[in-house]
DSSP file (Angstrom, degrees, kcal/mol; ACC not computed):
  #  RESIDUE AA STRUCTURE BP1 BP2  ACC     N-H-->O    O-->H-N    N-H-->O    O-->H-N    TCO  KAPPA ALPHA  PHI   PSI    X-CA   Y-CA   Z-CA
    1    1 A X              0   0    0      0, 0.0     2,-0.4     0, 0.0     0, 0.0   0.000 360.0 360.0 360.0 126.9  129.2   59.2  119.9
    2    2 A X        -     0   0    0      1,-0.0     2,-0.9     0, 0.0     0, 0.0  -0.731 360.0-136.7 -75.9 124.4  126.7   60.7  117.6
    3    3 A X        -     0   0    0     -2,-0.4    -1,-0.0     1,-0.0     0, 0.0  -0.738  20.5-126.4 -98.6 123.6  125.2   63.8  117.8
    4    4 A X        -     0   0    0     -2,-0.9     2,-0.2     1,-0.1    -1,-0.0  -0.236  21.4-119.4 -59.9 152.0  121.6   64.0  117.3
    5    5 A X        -     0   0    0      2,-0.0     2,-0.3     0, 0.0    -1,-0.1  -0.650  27.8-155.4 -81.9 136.8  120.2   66.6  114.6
    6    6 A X        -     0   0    0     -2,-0.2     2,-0.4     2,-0.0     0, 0.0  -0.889  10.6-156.6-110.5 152.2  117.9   69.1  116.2
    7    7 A X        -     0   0    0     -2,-0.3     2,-0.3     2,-0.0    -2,-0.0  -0.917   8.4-140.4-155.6 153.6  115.5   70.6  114.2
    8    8 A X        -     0   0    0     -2,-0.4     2,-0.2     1,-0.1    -2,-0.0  -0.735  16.0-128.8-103.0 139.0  113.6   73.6  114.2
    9    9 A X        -     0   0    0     -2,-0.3     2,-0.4     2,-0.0    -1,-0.1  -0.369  29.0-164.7-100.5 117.1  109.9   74.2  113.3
   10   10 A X        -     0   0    0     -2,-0.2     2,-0.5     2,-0.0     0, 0.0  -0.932  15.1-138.1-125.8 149.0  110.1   77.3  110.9
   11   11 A X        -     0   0    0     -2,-0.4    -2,-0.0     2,-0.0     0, 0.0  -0.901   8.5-146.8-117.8  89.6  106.7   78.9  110.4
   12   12 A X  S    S+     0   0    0     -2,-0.5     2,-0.3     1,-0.1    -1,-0.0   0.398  79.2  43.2 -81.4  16.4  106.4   79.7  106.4
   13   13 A X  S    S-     0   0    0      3,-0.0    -1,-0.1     4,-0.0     5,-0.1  -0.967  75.5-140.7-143.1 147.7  104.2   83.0  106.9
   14   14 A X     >  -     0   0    0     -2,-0.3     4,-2.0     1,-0.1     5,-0.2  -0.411  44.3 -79.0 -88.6-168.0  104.7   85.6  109.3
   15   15 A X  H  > S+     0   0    0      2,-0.2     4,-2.5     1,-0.2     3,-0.2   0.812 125.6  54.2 -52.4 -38.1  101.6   87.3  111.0
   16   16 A X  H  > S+     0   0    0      1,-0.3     4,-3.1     2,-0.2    -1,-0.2   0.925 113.6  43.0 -62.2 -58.6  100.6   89.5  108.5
   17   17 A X  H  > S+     0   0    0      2,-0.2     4,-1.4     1,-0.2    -1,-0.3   0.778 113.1  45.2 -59.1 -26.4  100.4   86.8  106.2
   18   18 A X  H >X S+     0   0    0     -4,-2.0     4,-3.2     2,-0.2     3,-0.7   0.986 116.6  52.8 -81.0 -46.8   98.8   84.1  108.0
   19   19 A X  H 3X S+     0   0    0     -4,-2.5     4,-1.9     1,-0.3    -2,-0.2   0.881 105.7  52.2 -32.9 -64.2   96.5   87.0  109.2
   20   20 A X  H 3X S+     0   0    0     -4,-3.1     4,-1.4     1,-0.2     5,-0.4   0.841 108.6  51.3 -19.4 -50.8   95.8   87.9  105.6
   21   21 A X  H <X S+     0   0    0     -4,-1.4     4,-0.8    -3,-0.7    -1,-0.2   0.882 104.9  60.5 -81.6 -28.2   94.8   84.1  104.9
   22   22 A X  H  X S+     0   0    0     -4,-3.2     4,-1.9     1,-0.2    20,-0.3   0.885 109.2  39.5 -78.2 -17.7   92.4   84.2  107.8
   23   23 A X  H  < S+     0   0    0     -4,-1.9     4,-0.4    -5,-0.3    -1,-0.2   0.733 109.3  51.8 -93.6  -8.0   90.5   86.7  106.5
   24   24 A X  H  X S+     0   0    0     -4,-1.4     4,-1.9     2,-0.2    -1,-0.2   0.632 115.4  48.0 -89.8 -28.7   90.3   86.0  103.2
   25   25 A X  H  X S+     0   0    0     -4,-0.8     4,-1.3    -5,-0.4    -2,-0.2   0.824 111.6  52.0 -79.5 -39.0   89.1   82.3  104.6
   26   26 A X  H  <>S+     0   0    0     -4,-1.9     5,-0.7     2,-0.2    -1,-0.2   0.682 108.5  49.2 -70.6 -33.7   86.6   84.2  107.0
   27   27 A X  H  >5S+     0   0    0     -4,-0.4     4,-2.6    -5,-0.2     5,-0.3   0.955 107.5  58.3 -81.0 -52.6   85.1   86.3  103.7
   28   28 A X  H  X5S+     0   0    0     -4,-1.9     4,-0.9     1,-0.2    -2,-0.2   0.822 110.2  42.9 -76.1 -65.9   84.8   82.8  101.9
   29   29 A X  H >X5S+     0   0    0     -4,-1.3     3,-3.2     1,-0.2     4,-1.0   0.986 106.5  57.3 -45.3 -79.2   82.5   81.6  104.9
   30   30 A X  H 345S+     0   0    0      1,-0.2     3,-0.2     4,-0.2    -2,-0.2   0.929 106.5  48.4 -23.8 -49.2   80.4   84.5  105.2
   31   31 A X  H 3<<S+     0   0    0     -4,-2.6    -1,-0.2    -5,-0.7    -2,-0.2   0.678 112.6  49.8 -95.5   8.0   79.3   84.3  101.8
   32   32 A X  H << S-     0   0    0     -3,-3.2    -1,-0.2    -4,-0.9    -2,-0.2   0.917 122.0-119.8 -80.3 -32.2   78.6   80.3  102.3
   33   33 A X  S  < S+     0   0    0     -4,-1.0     2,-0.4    -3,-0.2    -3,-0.2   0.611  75.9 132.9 -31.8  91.8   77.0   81.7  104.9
   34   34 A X     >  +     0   0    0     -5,-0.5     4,-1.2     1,-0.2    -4,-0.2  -0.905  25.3 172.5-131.6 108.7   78.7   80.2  108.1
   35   35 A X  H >>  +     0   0    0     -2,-0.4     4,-1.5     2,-0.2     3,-1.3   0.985  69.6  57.0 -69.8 -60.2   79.1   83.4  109.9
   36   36 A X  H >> S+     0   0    0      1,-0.3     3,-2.0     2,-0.2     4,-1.9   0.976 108.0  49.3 -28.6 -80.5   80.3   81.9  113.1
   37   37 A X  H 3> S+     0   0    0      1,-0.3     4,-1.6     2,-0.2     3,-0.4   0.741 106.2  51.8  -9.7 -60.3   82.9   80.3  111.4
   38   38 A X  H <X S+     0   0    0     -3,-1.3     4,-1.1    -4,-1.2    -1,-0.3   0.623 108.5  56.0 -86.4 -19.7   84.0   83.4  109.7
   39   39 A X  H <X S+     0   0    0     -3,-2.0     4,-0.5    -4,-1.5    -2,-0.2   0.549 105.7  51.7 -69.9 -16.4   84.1   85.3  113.5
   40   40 A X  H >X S+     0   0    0     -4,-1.9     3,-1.5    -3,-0.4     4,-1.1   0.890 113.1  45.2 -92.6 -77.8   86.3   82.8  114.7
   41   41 A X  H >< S+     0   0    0     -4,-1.6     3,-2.2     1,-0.3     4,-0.3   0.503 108.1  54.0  22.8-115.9   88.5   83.5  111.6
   42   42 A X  H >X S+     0   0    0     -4,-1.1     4,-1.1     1,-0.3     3,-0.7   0.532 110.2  53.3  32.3 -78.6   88.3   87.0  111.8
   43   43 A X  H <X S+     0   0    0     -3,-1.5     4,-2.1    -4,-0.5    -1,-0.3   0.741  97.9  58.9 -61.5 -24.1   89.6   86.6  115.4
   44   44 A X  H <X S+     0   0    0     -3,-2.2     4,-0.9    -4,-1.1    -1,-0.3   0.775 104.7  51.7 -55.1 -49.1   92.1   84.9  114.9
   45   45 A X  H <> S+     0   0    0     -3,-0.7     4,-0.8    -4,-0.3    -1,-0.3   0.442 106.2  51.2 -91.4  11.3   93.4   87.4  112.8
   46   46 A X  H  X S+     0   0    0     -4,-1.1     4,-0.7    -5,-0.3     3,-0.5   0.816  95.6  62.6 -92.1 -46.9   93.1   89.8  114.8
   47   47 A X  H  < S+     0   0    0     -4,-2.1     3,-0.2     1,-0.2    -2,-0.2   0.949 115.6  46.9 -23.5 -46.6   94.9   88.1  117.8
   48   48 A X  H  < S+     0   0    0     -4,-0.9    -1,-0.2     1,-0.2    -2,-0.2   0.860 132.1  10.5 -91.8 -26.6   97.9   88.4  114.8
   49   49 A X  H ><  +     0   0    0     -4,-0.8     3,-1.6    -3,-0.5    -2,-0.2  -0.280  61.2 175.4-153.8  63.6   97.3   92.2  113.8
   50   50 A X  T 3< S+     0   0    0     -4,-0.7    -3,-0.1     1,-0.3     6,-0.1   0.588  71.8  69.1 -55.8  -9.1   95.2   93.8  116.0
   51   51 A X  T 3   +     0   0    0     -5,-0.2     2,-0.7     4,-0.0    -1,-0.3   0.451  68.6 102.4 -96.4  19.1   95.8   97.1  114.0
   52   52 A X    <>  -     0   0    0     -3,-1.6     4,-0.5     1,-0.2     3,-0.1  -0.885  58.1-158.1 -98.8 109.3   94.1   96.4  110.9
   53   53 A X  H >> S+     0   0    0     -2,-0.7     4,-2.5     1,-0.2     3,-1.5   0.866  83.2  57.6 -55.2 -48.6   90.6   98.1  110.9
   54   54 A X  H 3>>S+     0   0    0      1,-0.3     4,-0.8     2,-0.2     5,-0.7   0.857  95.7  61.5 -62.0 -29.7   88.9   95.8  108.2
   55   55 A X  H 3>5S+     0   0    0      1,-0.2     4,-2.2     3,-0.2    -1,-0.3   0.989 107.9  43.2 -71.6 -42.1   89.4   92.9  110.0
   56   56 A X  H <X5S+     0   0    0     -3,-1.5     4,-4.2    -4,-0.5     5,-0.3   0.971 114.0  54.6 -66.3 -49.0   87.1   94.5  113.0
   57   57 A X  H >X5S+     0   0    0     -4,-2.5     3,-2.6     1,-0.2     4,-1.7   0.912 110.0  45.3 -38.6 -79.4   84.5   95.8  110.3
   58   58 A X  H 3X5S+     0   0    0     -4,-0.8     4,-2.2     1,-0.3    -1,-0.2   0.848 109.1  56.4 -39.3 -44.6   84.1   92.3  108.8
   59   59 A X  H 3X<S+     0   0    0     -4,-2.2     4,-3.6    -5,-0.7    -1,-0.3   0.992 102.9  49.5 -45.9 -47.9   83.8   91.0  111.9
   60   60 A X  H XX S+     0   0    0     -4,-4.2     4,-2.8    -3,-2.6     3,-0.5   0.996 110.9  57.5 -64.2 -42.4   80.8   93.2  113.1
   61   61 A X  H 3X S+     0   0    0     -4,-1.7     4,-2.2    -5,-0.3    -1,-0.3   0.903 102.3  52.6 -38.4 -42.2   79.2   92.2  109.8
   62   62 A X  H 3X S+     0   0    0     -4,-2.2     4,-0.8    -5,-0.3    -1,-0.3   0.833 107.3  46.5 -63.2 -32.0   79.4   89.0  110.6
   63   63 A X  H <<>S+     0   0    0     -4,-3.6     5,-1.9    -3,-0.5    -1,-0.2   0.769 109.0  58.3 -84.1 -12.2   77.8   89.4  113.8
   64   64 A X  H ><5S+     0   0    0     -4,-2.8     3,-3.6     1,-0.2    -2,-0.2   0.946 106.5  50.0 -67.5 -57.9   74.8   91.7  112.2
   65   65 A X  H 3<5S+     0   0    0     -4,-2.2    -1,-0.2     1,-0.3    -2,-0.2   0.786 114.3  43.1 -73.9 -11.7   74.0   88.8  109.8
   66   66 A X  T 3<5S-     0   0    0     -4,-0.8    -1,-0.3    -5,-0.2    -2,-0.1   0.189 122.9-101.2-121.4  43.6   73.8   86.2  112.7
   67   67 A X  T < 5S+     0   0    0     -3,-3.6     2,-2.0     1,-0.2     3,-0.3   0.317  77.2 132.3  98.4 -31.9   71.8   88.7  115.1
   68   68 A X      < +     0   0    0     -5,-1.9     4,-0.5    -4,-0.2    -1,-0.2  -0.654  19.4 167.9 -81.7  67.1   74.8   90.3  117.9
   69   69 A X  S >> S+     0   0    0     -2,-2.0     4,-3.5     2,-0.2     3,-0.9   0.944  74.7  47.5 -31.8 -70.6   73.5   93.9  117.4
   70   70 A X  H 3> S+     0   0    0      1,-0.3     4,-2.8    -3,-0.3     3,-0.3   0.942 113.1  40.1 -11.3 -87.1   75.9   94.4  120.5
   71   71 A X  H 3>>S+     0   0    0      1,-0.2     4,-2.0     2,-0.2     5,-0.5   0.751 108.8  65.2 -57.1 -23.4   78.5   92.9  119.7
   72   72 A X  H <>5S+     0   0    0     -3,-0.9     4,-0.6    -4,-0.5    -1,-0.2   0.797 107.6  39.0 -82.6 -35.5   78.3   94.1  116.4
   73   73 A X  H  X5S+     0   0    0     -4,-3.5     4,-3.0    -3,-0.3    -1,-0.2   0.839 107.1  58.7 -94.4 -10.4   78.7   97.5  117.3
   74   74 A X  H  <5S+     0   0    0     -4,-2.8    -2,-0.2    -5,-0.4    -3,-0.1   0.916 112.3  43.2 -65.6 -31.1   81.2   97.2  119.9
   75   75 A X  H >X5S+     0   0    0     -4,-2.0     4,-3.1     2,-0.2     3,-1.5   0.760 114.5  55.9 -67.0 -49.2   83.7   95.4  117.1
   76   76 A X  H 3X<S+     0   0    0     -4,-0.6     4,-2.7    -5,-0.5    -2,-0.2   0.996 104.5  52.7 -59.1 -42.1   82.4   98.3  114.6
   77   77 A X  H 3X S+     0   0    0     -4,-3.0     4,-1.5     1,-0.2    -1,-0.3   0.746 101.8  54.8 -74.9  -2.8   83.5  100.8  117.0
   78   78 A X  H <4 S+     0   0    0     -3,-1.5     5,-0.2     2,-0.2    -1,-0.2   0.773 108.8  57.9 -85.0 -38.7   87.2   99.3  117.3
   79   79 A X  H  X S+     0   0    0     -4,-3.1     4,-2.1     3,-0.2     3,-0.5   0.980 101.4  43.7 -31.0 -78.1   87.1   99.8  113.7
   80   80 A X  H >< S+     0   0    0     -4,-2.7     2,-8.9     1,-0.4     3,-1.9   0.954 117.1  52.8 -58.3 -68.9   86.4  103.4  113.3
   81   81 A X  T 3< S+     0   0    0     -4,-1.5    -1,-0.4     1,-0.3    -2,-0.1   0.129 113.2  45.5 -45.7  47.1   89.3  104.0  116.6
   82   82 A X  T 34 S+     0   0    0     -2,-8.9    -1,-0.3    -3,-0.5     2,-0.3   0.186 136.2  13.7-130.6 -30.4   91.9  101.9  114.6
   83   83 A X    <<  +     0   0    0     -4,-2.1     6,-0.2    -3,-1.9    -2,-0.2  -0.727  67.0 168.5-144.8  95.9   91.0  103.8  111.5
   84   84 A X  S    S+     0   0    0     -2,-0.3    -3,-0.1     1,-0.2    -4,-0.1   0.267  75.1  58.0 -84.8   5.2   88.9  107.1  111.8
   85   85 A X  S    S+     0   0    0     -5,-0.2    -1,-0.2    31,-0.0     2,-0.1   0.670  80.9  95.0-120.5 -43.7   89.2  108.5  108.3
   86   86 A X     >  -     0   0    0     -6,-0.2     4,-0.6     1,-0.1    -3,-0.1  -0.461  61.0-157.9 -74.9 150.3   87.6  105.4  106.4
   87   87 A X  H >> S+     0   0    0      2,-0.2     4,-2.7     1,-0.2     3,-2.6   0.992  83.9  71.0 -90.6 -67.7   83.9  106.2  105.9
   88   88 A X  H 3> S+     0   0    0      1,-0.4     4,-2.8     2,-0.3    -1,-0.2   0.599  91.6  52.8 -42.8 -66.0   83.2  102.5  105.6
   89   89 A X  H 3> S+     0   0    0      2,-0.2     4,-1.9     3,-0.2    -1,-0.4   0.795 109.1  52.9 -16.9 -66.1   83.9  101.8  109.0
   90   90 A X  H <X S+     0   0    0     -3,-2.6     4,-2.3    -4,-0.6     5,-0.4   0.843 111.0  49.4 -52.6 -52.4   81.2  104.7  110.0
   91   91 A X  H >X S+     0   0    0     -4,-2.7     4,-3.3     1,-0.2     3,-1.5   0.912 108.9  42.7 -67.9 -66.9   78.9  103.3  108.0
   92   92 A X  H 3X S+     0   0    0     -4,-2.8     4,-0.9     1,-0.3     3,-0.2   0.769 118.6  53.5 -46.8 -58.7   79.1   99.6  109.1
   93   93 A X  H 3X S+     0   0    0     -4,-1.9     4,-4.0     1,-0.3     3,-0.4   0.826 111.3  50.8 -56.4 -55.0   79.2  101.3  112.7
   94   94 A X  H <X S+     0   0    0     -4,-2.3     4,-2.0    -3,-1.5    -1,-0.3   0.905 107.6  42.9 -58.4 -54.4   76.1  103.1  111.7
   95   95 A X  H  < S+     0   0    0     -4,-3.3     4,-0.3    -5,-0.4    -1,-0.2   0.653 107.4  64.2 -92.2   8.1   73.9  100.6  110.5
   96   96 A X  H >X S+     0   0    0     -4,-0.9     3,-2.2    -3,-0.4     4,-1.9   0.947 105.8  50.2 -54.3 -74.7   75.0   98.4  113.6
   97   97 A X  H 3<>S+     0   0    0     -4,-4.0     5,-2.3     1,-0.3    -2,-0.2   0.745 110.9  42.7 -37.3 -42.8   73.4  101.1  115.7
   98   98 A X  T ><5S+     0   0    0     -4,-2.0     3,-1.5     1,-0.3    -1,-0.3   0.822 105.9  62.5 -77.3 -25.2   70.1  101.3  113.8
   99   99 A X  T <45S+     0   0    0     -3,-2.2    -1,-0.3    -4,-0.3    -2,-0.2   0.869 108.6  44.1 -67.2 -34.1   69.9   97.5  113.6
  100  100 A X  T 3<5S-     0   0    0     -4,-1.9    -1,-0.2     2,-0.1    -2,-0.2   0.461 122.5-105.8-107.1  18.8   69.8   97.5  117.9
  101  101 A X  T < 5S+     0   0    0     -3,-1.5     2,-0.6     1,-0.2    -3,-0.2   0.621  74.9 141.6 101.9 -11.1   67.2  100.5  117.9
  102  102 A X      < +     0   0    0     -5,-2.3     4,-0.4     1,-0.2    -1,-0.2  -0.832  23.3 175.9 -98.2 133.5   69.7  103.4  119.0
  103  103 A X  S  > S+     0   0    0     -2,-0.6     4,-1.0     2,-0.1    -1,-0.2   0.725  76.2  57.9-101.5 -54.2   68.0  106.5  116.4
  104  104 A X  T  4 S+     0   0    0     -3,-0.2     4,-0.3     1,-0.2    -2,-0.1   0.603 103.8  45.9 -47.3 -24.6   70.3  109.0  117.8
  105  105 A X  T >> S+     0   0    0      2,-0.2     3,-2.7     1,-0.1     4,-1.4   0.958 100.8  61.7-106.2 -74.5   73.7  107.3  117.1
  106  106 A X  H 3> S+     0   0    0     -4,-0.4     4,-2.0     1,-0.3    -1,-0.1   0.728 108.5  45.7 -23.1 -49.5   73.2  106.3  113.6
  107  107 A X  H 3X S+     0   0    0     -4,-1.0     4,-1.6     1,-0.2    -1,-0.3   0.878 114.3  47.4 -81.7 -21.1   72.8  110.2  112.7
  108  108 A X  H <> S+     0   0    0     -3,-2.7     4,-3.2    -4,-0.3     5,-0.3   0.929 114.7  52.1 -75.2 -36.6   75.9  111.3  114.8
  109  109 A X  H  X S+     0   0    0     -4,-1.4     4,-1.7     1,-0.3    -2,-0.2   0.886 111.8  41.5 -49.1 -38.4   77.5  108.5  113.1
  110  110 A X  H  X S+     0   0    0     -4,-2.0     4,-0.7     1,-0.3     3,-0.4   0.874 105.8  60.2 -81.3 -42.6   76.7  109.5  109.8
  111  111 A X  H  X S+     0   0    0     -4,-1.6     4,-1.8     1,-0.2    -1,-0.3   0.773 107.2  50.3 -54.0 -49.0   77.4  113.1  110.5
  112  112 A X  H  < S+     0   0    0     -4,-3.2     4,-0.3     1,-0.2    -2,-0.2   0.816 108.7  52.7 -85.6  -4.7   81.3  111.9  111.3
  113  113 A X  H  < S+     0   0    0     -4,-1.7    -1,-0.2    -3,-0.4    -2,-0.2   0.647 109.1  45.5 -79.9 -23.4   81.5  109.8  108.0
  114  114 A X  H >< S+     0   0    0     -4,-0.7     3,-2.3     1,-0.2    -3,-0.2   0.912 101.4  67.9 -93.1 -67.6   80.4  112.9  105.5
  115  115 A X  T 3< S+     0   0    0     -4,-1.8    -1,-0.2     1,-0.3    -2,-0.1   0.641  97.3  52.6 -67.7 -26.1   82.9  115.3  107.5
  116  116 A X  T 3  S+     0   0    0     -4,-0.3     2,-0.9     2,-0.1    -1,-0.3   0.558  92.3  93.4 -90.5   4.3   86.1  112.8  105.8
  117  117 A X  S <  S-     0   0    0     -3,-2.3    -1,-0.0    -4,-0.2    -4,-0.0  -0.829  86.3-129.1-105.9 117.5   84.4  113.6  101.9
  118  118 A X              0   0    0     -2,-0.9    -2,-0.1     1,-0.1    -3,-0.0  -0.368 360.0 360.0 -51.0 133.3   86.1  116.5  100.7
  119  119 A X              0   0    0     -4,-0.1    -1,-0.1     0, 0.0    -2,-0.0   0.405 360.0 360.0 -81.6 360.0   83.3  119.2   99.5
């Protein structure tokens, strides 16, 4: 009797990396500009490392440049909660808001991004 060989499926990046590769694969679309493309990306890594702020930013960019003011801030705001101290974040957050009209927001926004620059 022969025993068959089993073999197992080994995965050659773990999440971080494969995450890593989707976003770097998402910025490459965006600046063909196929945004969609790059939002599905994007989700994808986040689905794999949901704690990485930049990955939400770039997303919301992506969704300014094809129109999803909404959506664009609702992703911008998951940013700033995953990482409240980069300004970058606040900004992208910020100029979501102004894009969908909200005037108030933008200046509270702006207000919590100058509060992290040391005087």
């Amino acid at each position: 009797m022969r025993k068959q060989a089993t073999h197992n499926v080994l995965t050659l990046e773990d999440g971080s990396t494969l995450s890593k590769r989707r976003q770097d694969e998402a910025c490459v679309l965006a600046e063909a500009g196929r945004f969609q493309e790059a939002i599905s990306r994007l989700q994808e890594a986040i689905e794999l490392t949901p704690d990485r702020a930049v990955l939400y930013e770039l997303q919301a960019q992506c969704f300014m440049e094809v129109g999803e003011m909404f959506q664009a801030i609702v992703v911008a705001e998951k940013a700033v909660s995953k990482d409240p101290a980069w300004p970058v974040a606040f900004q992208t957050l910020g100029r979501a808001q102004m894009n969908l009209g909200r005037s108030s927001s933008p200046s509270q926004t702006s207000s919590a991004c100058w509060s992290w620059i040391p005087a």
